[in-house]
N, C-alpha and C positions, 0 to 999 in steps of 0.2 A: 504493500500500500504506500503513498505518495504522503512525503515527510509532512506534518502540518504547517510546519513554518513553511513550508515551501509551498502549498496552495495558498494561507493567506496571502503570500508576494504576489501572487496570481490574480489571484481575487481582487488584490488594490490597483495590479494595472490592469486591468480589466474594466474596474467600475471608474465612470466617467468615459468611457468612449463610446464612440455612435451606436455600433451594435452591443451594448451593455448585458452582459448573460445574466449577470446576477440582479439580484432587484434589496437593492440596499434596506428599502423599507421594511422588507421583511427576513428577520432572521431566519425564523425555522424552516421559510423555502430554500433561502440560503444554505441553510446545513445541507438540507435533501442534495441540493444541484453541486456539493464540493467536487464532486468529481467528473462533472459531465462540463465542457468548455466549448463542448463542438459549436463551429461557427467564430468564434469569438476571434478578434481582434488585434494579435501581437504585434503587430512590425514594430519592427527596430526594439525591440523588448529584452531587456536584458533578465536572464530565468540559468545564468551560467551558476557552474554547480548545484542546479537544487535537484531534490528527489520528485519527481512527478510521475512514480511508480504505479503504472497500471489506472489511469485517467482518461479520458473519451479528449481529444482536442481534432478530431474529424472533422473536415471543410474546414478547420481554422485558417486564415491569414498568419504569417510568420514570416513574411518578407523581410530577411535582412535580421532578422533575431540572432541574440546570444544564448547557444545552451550550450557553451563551451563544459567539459567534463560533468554534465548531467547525467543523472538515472533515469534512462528513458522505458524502463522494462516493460515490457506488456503495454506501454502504452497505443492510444489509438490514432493515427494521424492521416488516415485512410482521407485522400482527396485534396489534402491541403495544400500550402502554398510554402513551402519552407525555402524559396528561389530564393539563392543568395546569405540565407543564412549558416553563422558556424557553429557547427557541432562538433568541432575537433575534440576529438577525448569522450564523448558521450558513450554510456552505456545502453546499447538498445537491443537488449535480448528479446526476442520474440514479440518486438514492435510489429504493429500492422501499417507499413508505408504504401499499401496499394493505391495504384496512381496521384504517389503524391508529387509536384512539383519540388525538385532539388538541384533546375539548373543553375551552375556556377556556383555551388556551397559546397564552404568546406568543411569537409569529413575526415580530415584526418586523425587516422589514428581513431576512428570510433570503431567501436565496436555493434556492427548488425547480427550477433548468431542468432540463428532461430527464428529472422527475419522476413515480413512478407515484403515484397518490394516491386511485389508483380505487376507492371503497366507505366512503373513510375519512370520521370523523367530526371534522368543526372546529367544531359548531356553537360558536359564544360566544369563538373563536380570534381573534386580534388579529394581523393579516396587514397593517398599516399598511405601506406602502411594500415589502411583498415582493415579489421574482420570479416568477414561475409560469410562466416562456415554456415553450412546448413541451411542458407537462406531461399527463399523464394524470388529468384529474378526473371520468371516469363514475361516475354514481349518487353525489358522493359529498356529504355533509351541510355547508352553509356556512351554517345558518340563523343569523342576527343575526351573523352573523361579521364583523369591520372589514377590508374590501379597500379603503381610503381607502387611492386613487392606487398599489395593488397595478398588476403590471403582468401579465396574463393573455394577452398577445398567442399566438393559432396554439397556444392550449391545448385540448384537447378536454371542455368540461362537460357533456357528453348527459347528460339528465336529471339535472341535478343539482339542487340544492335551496339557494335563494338567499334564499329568505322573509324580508324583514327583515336583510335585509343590508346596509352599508355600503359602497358604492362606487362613494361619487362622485369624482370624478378618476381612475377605474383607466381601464387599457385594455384593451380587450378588443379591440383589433383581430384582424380573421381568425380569432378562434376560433369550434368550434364548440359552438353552445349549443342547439342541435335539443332539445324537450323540456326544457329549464331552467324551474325555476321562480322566479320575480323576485320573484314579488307581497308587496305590500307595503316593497318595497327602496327605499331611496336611492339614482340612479345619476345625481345631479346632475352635469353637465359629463361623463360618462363616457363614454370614445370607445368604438363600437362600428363602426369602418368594416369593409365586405367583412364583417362576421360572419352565421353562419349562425342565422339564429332561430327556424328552420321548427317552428311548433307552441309555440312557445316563451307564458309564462303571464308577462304584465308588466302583469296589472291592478291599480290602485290603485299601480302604482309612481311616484316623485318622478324626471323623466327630463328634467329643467330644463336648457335648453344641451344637450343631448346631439350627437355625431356619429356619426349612423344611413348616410351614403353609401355607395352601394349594397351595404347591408343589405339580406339575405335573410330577410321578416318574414311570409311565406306561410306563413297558419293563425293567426298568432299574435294572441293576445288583449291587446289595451292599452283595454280598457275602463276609465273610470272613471283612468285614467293624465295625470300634468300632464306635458304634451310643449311645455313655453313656451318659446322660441328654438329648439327640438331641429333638427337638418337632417336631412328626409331625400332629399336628393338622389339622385337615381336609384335607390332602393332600390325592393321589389319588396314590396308590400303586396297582393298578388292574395288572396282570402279572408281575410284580416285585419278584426279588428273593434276599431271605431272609436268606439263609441256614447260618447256626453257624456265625449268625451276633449278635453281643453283641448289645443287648437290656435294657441293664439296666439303669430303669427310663426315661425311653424314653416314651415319651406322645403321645401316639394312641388314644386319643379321635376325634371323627370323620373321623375318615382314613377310604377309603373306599377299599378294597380288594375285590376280586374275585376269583374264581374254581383258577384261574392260580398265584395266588401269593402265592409263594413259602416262605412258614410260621413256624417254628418249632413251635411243638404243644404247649408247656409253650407258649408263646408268642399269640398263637392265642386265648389261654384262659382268658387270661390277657385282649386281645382286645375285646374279647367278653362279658368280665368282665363289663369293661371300658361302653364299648356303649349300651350294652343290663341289664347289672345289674346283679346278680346273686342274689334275695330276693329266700330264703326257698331252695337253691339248695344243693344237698349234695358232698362237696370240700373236703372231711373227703383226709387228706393224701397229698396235691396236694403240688407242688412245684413251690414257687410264690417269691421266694429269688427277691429281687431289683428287683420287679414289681411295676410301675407308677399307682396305684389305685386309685387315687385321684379322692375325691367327688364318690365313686360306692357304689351304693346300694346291701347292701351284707345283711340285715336284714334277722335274722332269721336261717340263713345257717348253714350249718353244715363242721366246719373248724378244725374238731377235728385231731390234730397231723398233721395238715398242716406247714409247712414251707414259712412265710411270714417275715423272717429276713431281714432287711433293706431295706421294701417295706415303700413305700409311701403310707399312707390312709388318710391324710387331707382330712376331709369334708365329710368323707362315714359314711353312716347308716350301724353298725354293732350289732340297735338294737336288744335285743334275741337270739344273734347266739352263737353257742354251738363252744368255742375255748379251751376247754380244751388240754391241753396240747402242745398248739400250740408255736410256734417260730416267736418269733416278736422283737430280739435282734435287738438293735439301729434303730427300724423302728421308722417311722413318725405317731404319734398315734395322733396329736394336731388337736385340733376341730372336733373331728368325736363324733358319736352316742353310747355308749357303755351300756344302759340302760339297766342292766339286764342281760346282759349279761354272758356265763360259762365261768369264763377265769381259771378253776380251772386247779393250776400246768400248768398255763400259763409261756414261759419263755420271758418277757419282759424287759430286761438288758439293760440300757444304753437308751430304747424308751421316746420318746419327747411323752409325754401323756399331757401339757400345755391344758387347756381350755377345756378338755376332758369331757364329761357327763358318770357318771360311777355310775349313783345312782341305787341300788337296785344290782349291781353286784357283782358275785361269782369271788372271786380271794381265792382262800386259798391253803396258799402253793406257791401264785405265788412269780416268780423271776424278783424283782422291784429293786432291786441295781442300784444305780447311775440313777436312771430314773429322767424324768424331770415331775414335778405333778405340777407345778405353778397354780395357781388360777384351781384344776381340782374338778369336783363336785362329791363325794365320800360321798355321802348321803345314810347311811342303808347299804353300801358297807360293803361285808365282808374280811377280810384281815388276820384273823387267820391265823398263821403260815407262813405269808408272809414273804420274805427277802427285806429289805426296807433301808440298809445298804447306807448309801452317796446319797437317795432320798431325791429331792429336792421340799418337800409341800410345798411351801410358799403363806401362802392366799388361801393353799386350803379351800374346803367344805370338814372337815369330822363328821359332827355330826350324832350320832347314828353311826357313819362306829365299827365296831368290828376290832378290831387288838390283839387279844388273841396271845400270844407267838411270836409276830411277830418279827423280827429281827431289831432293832430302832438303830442300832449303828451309830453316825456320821447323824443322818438322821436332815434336817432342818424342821421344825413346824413355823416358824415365822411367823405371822400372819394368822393360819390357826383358821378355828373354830372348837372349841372341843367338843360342846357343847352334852355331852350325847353319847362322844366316850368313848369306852370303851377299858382300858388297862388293862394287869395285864403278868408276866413272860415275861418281855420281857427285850431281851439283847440291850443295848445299855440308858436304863433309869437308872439312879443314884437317891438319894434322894430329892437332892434340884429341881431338876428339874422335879420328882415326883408329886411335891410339888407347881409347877410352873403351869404345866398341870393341876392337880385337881381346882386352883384356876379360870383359863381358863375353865370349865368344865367339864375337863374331869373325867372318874368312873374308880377305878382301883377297881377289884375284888378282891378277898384274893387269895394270890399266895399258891399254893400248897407244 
């Protein structure tokens, strides 16, 4: 129930205005109506901190009102006019807002759980870090509204309207959003795990970083949408359309698609990559730039003059597979399988190669500048006439690896093993450190 000190403030700016609810002259009707205000009169009414827990203020005027960190519990505000007014900090659990006017007020930081908010109008509302779990938001107007890191988990927004809306960082986990329209929104980093998005309009939206796991996106339109790191791990993209949607590093493991999901073909091979493997297949040529490969079994394959520049392969089997001359600049090469592998006039510049298995492989000729080698296993590797220029071995495995003519300028050795590596014509060794190497193991030939 609604603090009493905090109805009489009610009750005194109430009485003397045009539409007057209460009737001074009489007390005891007074008592009866303490909690009914529907209709009555606030604008510009300052009511910040009071408790008006579970009260009728339905159809009220509230234009531009203070209920800065108020108890609005169970209150009823069904149809009102709260445009413009701040509620930052309010408590509104299981308030009735159906179609109430709340364009351009600020919200933040309030709390709506349990909230009915079906019809109502936010567009231009500042909902910065508010609550919204559990709430009721059908049909209701959020366009350009700030739900920055709003928390919307297991709310229901059927057809609601998001056009231009801020929110990135919210979370929308579990709700349903069947019918929402996004388009044009910001929902940078924005969790949507388990939500429902059937039919759902996110074309042209900003969906950078996003968490889509299994996301239910059946019908839904993300054309023309930048989904760059997005996951959608096992969500369900069956009739979804995909046309010139930025995909890069976007995680399709277990996504399930069908005849009708509208997929450009890079992207479907990628997907196909991802959940079926590609062991022994021939990729010779294929264009795989900032494709999310991670953990795919590619053993064997045939990826000669493929283009895998700043793909992700953590964790893929790329034993035996024939890459010569392939494009792997600034890819993610750490922890994968390279056993044997042809990386001959491979261009790998600037690639995270860290913890890599690369024993018994053909690199000769390749382009290893600035690459990252830390603890990588280059056992029997051949490296002849490799550029290995600002390469950073530290604690590599190179014993037995061959590096005949290879390009060592600036390159780091610090705790790598030498043992039975073999140097000799290479730019970037001076004497002393000639001399450093041989003592560590390593065999320099006679330079010609």
């Amino acid at each position: 129930m609604a603090n009493q000190q905090s109805l009489e403030k009610l009750q005194k700016l109430i009485q003397g205005t045009k539409n007057q609810a209460i009737n001074d002259a009489d007390e005891t009707t007074s008592q009866q109506l303490t909690n009914n205000f529907a209709g009555v009169n606030l604008e510009y009414a300052d009511l910040s901190l009071s408790d008006l827990d579970d009260i009728n203020l339905s159809d009220a005027i509230l234009r531009s009102a203070y209920l800065l960190c108020a108890n609005l519990k169970r209150t009823n505000f069904s149809n009102s006019d709260l445009s413009h007014a701040n509620l930052s900090g309010a408590i509104m659990w299981f308030a009735n807002f159906s179609k109430v006017n709340f364009k351009g007020a600020d919200l933040r930081g309030a709390s709506f759980r349990g909230a009915n908010l079906e019809g109502a109008n936010l567009e231009g509302a500042n909902l910065w870090r508010s609550e919204i779990t559990n709430s009721k938001l059908i049909e209701t107007n959020l366009t350009n509204a700030n739900l920055t890191r709003a928390n919307l988990r297991n709310s229901n927004l059927t057809n609601a309207n998001l056009s231009y809306a801020e929110l990135n960082d919210a979370n929308l986990n579990e709700a349903n959003l069947t019918g929402t329209n996004f388009s044009h929104a910001n929902l940078t980093d924005v969790s949507l795990k388990d939500a429902n998005l059937t039919g759902t309009n996110l074309s042209n939206v900003n969906l950078v970083g996003g968490q889509l796991n299994r996301a239910n996106l059946e019908g839904a339109n993300l054309e023309g949408t930048n989904l760059y790191c997005t996951n959608f791990s096992d969500a369900n993209l069956h009739n979804t359309k995909l046309r010139d949607t930025n995909l890069n590093h976007v995680n399709l493991r277990g996504v399930k698609i069908n005849h009708g999901t509208e997929l450009d073909d890079k992207w479907y091979l990628v997907w196909d990559i991802v959940n079926h493997g590609a062991y022994g297949r021939n990729l010779s040529g294929v264009n795989l730039e900032n494709a999310d490969l991670k953990g795919a079994n590619i053993g064997t394959a045939n990826l000669t003059n493929a283009n895998l520049e700043s793909a992700n392969l953590r964790y893929a089997n790329l034993s035996n597979a024939n890459l010569t001359n392939i494009q792997l600049t600034n890819a993610n090469l750490a922890d994968i399988n390279l056993i044997k592998a042809n990386l001959d006039n491979a261009n790998m510049e600037g690639a995270n190669l860290s913890n890599t298995l690369l024993f018994n492989s053909i690199m000769t000729g390749a382009l290893l500048n600035q690459a990252k080698l830390i603890k990588t296993q280059l056992c029997d590797a051949e490296l002849s006439n490799a550029k290995l220029m600002m390469a950073n071995l530290m604690n590599a495995n190179l014993k037995n690896a061959r590096l005949l003519g290879a390009d060592l300028r600036k390159i780091n050795l610090e705790g790598a093993e030498l043992d039975g590596a073999i140097f000799g014509n290479n730019l970037g060794i001076y004497e002393e450190m000639k001399q450093e190497l041989i003592k560590r193991g390593a065999v320099f030939q006679d330079e010609c």
